[in-house]
C-alpha positions in Angstrom: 9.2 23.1 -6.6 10.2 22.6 -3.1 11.4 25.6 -1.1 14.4 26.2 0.0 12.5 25.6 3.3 11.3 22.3 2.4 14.9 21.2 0.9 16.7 22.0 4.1 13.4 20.0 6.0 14.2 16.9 3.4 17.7 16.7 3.7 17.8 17.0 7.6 15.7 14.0 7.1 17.3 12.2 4.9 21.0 12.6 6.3 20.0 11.0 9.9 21.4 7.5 10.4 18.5 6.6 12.7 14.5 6.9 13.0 13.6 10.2 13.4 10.5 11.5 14.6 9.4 15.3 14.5 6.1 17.0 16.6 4.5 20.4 17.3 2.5 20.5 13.5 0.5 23.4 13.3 -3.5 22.8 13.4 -4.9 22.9 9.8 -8.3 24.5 8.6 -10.0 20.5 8.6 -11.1 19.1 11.6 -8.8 16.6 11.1 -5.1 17.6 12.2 -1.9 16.2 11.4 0.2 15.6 14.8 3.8 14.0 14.2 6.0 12.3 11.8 8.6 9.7 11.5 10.8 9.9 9.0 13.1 6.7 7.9 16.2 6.9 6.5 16.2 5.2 3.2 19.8 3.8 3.8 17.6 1.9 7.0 17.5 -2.8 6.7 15.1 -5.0 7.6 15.5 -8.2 10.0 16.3 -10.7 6.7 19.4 -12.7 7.8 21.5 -11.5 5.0 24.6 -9.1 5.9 25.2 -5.3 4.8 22.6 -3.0 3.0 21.5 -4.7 -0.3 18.8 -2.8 -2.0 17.0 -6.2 -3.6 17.7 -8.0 -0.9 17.4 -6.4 3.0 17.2 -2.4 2.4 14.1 -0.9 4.3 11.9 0.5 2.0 8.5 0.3 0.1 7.3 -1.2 3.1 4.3 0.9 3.3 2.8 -0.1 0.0 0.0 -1.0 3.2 -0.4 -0.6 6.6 -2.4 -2.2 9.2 -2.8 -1.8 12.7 -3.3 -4.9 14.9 -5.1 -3.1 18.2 -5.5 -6.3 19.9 -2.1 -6.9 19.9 -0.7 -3.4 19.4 1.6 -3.7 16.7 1.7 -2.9 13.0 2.5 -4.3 10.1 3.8 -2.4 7.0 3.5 -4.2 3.5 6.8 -4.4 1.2 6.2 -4.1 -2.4 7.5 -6.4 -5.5 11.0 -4.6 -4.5 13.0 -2.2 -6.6 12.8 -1.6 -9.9 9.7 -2.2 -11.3 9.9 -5.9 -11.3 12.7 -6.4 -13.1 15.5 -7.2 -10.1 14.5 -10.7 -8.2 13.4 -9.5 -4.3 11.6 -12.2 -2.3 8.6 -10.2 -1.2 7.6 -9.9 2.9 5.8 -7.9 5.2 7.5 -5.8 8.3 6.0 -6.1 11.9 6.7 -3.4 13.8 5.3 -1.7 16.9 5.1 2.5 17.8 4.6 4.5 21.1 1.3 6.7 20.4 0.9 9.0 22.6 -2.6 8.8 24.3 -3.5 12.1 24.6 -2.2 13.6 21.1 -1.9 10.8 19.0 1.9 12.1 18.4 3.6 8.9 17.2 7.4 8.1 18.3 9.6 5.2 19.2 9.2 3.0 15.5 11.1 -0.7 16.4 11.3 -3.1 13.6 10.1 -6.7 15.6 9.8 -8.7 12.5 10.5 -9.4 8.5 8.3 -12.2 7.6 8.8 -13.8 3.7 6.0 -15.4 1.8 6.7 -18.9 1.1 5.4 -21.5 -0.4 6.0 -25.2 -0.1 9.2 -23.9 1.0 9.8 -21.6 -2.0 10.0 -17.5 -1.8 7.5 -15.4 -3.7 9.5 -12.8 -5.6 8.4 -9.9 -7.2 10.1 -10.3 -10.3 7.3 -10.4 -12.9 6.1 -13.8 -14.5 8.3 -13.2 -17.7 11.8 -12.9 -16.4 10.5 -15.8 -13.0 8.9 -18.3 -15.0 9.8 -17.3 -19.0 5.9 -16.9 -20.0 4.1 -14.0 -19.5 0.8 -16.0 -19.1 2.3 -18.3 -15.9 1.9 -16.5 -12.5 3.4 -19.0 -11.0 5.1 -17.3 -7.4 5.6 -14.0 -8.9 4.3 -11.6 -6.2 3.7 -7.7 -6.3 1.8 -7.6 -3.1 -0.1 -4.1 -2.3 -3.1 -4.8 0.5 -2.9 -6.3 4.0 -5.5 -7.7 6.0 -5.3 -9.9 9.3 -8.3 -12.4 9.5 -10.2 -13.2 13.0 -8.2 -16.5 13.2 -4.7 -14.8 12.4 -4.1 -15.5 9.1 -3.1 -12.8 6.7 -5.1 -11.6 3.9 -2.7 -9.9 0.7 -3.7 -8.7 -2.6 -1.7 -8.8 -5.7 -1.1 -6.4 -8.7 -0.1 -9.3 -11.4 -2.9 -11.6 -10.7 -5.0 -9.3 -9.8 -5.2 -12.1 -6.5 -5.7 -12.1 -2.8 -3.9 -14.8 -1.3 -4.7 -16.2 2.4 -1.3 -16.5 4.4 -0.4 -18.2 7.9 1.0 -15.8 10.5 4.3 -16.9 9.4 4.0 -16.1 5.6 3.2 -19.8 4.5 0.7 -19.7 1.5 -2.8 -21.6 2.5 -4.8 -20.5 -1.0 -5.6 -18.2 -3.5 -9.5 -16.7 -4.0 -11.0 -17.0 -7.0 -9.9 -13.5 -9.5 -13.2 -12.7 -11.5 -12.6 -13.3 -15.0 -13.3 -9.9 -16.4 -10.5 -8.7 -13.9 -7.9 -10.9 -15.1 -5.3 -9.3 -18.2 -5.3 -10.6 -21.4 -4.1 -10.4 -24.9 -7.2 -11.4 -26.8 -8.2 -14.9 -25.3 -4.5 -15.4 -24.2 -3.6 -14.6 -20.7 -0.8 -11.6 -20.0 0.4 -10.7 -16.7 3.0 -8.8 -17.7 2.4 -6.3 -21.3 0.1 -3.3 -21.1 -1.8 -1.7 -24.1 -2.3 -2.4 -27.1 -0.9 -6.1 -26.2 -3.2 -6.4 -23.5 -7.0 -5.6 -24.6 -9.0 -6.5 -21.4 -8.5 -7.1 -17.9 -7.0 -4.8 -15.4 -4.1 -2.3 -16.5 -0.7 -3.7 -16.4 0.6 -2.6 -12.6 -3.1 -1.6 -11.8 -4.9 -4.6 -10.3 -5.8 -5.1 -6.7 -3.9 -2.1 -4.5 -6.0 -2.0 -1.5 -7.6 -5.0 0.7 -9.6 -4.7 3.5 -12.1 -6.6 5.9 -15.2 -6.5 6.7 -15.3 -6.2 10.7 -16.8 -9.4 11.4 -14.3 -11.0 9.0 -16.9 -12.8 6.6 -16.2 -10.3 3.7 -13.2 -8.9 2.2 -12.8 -6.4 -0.4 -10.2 -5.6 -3.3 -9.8 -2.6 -5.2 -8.5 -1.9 -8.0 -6.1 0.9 -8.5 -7.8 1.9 -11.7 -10.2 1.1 -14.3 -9.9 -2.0 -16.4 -7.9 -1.6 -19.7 -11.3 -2.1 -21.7 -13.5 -0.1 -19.5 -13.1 3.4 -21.1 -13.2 5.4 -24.4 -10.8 4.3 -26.0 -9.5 2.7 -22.8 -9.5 3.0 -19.2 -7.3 5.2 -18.9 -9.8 8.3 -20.2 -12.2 6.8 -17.3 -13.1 7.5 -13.7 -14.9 3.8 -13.4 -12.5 1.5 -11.2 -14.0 -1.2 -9.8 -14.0 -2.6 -5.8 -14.6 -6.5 -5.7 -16.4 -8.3 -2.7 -15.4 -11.7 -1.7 -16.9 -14.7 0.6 -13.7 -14.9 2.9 -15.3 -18.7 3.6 -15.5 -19.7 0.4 -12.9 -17.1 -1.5 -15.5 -16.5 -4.3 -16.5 -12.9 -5.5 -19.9 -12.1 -4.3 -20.4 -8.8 -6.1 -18.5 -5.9 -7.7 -19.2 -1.8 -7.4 -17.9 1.2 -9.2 -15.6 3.7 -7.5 -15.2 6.4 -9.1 -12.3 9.0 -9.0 -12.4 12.7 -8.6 -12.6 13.7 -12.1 -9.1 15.4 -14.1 -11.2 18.8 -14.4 -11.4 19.0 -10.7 -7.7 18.2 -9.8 -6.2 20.3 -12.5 -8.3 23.6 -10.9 -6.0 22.7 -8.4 -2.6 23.0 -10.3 -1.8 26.0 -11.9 0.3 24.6 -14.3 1.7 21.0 -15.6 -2.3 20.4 -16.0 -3.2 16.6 -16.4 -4.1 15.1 -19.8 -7.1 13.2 -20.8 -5.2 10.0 -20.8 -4.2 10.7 -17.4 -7.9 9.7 -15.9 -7.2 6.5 -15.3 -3.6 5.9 -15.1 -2.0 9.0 -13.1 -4.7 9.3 -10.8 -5.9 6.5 -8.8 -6.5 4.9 -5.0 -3.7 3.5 -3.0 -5.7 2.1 0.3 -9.1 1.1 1.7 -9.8 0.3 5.2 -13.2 -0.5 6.5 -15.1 2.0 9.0 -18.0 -0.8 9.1 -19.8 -3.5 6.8 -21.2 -0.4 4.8 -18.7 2.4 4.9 -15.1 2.6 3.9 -12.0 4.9 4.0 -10.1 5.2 0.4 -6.9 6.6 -0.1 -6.7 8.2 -3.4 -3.5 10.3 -5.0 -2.0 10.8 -8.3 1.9 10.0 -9.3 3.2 13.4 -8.2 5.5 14.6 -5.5 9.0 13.6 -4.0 10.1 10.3 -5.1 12.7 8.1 -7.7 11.0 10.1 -10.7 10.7 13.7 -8.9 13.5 13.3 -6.3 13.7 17.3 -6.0 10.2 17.5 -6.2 9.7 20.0 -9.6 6.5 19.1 -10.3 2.9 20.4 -8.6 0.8 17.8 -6.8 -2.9 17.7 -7.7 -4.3 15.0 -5.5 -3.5 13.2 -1.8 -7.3 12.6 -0.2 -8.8 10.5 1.5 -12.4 9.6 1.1 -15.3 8.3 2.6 -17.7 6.2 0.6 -20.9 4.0 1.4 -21.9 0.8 -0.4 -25.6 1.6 0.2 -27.6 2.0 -2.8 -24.7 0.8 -4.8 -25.4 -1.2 -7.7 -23.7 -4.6 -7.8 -22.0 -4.7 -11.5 -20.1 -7.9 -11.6 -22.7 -8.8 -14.7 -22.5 -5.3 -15.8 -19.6 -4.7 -18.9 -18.0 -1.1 -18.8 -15.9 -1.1 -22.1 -15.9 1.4 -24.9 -17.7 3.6 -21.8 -16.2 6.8 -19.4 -20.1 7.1 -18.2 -22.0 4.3 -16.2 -25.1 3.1 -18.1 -28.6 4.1 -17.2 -29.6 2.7 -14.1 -25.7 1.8 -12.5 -25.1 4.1 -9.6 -21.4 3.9 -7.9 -20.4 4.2 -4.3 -21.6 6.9 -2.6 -18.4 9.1 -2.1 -18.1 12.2 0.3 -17.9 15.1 -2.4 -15.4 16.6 -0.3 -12.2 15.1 1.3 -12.3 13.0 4.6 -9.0 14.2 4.9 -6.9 16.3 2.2 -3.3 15.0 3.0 -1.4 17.1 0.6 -2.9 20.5 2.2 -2.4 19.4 5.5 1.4 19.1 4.4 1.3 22.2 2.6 0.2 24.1 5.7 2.9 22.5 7.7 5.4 23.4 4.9 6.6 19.4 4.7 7.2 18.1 1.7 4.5 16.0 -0.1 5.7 12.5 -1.2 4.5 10.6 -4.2 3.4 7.3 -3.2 1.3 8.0 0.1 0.3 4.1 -0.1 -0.7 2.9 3.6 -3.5 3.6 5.5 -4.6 2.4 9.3 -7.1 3.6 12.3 -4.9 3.5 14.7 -5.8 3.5 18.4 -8.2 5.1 20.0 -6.5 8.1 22.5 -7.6 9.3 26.0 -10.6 11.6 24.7 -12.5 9.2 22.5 -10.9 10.2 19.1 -8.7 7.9 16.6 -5.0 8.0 15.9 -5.0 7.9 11.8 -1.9 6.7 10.1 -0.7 7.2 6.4 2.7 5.3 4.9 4.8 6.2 2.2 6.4 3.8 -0.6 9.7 5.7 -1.0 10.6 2.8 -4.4 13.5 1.7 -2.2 14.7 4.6 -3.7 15.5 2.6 -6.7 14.8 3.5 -10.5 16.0 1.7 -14.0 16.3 2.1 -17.7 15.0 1.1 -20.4 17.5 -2.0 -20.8 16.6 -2.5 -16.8 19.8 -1.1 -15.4 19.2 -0.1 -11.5 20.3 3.0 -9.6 19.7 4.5 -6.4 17.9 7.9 -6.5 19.7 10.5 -4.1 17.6 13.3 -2.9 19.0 15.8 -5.0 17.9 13.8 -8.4 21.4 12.1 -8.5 21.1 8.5 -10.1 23.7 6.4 -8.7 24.9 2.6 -9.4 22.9 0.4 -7.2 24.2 0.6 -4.3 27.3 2.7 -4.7 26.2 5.4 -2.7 25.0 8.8 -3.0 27.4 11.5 -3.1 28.8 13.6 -0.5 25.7 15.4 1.3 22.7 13.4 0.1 21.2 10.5 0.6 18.4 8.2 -0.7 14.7 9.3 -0.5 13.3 8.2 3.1 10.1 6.6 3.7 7.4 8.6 5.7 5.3 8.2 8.6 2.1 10.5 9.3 0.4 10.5 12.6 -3.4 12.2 12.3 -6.1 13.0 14.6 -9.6 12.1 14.2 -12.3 13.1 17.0 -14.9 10.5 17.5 -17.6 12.5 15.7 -15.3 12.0 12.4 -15.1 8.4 12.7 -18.8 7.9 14.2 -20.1 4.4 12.9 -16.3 2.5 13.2 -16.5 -0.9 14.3 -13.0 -2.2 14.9 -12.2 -5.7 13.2 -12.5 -8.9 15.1 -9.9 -9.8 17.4 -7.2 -11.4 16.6 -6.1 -14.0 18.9 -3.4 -13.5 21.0 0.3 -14.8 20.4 0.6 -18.3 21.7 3.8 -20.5 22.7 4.7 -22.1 19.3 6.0 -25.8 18.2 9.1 -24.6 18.6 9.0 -23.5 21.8 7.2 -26.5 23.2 10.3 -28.9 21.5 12.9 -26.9 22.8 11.5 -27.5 26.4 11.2 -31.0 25.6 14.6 -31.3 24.6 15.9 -29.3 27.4 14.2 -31.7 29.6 15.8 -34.5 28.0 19.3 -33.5 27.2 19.1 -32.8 31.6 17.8 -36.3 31.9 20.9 -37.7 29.5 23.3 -35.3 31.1 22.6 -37.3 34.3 22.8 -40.6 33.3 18.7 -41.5 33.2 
């Protein structure tokens, strides 16, 4: 339960009308420190054209379902979810570009600006996160419903973005025009017997991945030529009696040239008997393996070695807003594909173990970085959905600004008969909209600024650049015209 500390710390958040950004954390135990935050408002819009504050249309929020850093450029770019509730309320899907002041010598972040809301289009129609049954009336048609979750920038611009219904990673242009789709893996993709479902969960669906558990982290290898998607948890049919009673998710590699899969691993999470040592009470169930616990990011250190986010479904958010109940898990990991046996021939289902012979990632057996203590020790609240993760730049001494997002929900929940209300931060559900009472206000979205020395992040090799912003079409026709309406103007 949060402190009266920790309320008081949430609500002067939460009741600013403008970015906020707090400094002076206390140095943890890990040789990894936590050195600022920015905290935005959840009343905060984007830079869509439409007027006012309209939570499935413009509202700011669930923008860090991912978060990548462009350090050729210097500026960021936080991923927006299917939108609020769960699917159900039609949200054309996009991605924010922003930019921060880091501060070279701490790493203390300040100064957020929103630069851009780009919309993924194509052939001139939005991608929406309403699911395939309510978009396109079939639960087996994907068609342009969207629930993107991972963010990637290729060496030529273009935007890689993974899915949750497909599971799919789509190729964007910088603009958020669709170029194509990579091929999913068939034993990735949900269905109901030999009948494809994007939509049901279990029973209905009996293999594939979990309903809103396919591919929640993307990442690049640095030359660009690989690009990896993991699943947030194991596939339905990979577990006794399903996955969600296994630790066995799987990370997919893909040909970026030719957008075919190239091999699969098994990453496994911190097992149930190890979190609950950490909660005293409110323990996790068996069928909690899979589904409550799972990752939220990966970014890649180098062609070998990765950084995975992983957390369970706990903490301040639309179903906790007061935050009741104890967190287990908010970690980061290290893991190395080295010895790592390729499984993309190898079927998991009806198993919690690997058979003889598979061996997973090899993953640190103790936390890169243990978010949710370094939050404790600061006495900040601990969101749920800690979703994005970015290196950052590197600062004056030779160490790494590290950055982790949160996915506030747009602060939005629903029913059973998918009726939406805001979530005020004292629990109070509200019509959509409406506005919270008197005092409150809707759960803000979170930005952590970390330190990293050099030593922790020995081995990173940044990405390829990215090629710098040139003048566009549009700019080149508006100086044509210019010239010519002059030339007409004088009677030429």
């Amino acid at each position: 339960m949060i402190s009266a500390k920790h309320w008081t710390s949430l609500l002067s958040f939460s009741l600013v009308t403008s970015i906020v950004s707090i400094t002076g954390f206390a140095a943890s135990a890990n040789a990894i420190s936590l050195t600022s935050s920015i905290t935005i408002p959840g009343e905060s819009t984007d830079l869509y054209s439409l007027g006012g504050n309209s939570a499935n249309n413009n509202r700011l929020g669930g923008f860090f379902s991912d978060l990548y850093y462009d350090r050729y450029n210097n500026v960021y770019y936080g991923l927006t979810d299917r939108g609020p509730g769960g699917g159900v309320i039609s949200y054309n899907t996009r991605v924010q570009k922003f930019s921060l002041d880091v501060n070279s010598n701490t790493g203390a972040i300040s100064g957020f600006k929103l630069l851009d809301t780009i919309l993924f289009t194509q052939d001139g129609k939005n991608f929406n996160g309403l699911n395939p049954s309510k978009l396109n009336g079939n639960a087996g048609v994907l068609g342009l419903s969207f629930d993107p979750e991972g963010f990637a920038i290729a060496p030529n611009g273009n935007f890689y973005v993974s899915d949750e219904y497909g599971p799919s990673v789509y190729e964007f242009s910088p603009t958020g025009s669709f170029l194509r789709a990579f091929n999913t893996p068939e034993n990735l993709i949900p269905k109901a017997g030999s009948d494809l479902n994007y939509v049901d969960g279990r029973p209905i669906i009996t293999s594939g991945r979990q309903d809103n558990r396919g591919f929640e982290g993307v990442t690049l290898s640095p030359d660009g030529s690989k690009l990896y998607g993991l699943l947030q948890d194991p596939l339905v049919n990979e577990g006794s009696p399903d996955g969600r009673r296994s630790s066995n998710l799987r990370l997919v590699e893909y040909d970026t040239k030719t957008g075919e899969s190239t091999a699969q691993y098994i990453y496994q999470l911190e097992s149930l008997e190890s979190i609950n040592s950490r909660v005293s009470e409110d323990t996790f169930g068996a069928n909690s393996q899979g589904r409550n616990i799972g990752i939220s990011a990966i970014t890649a250190l180098n062609d070998k070695e990765f950084l995975v986010l992983e957390r369970d479904n706990r903490g301040v958010g639309v179903e906790d807003a007061t935050g009741e109940i104890p967190v287990g898990s908010k970690r980061v990991y290290k893991i190395s594909l080295t010895g790592a046996t390729d499984v993309k021939g190898v079927s998991l289902a009806g198993l919690n173990t690997l058979p003889t012979g598979v061996i997973p990632v090899n993953k640190s057996t103790s936390p890169f970085i243990d978010v949710a203590e370094l939050l404790k020790a600061n006495e900040l609240i601990i969101p749920e959905k800690l979703e994005g993760l970015a290196i950052g730049p590197q600062l004056a001494d030779g160490s790494y600004a590290i950055l982790v997002g949160t996915d506030n929900d747009f602060s939005v929940t629903q029913n059973d008969d998918d009726e939406q209300f805001d979530v005020c931060t004292d629990g109070t559900q509200v019509a959509i909209d409406s506005g919270c009472p008197a005092g409150q206000a809707l759960i803000p979205t979170y930005l952590y600024a970390l330190k990293a020395s050099s030593e922790d992040l020995k081995g990173f090799v940044p990405p390829a650049k990215v090629p710098e912003p040139t003048a566009t079409a549009g700019v080149i026709l508006l100086g044509l015209s210019t010239f010519w309406l002059k030339r007409l103007g004088k009677g030429e």
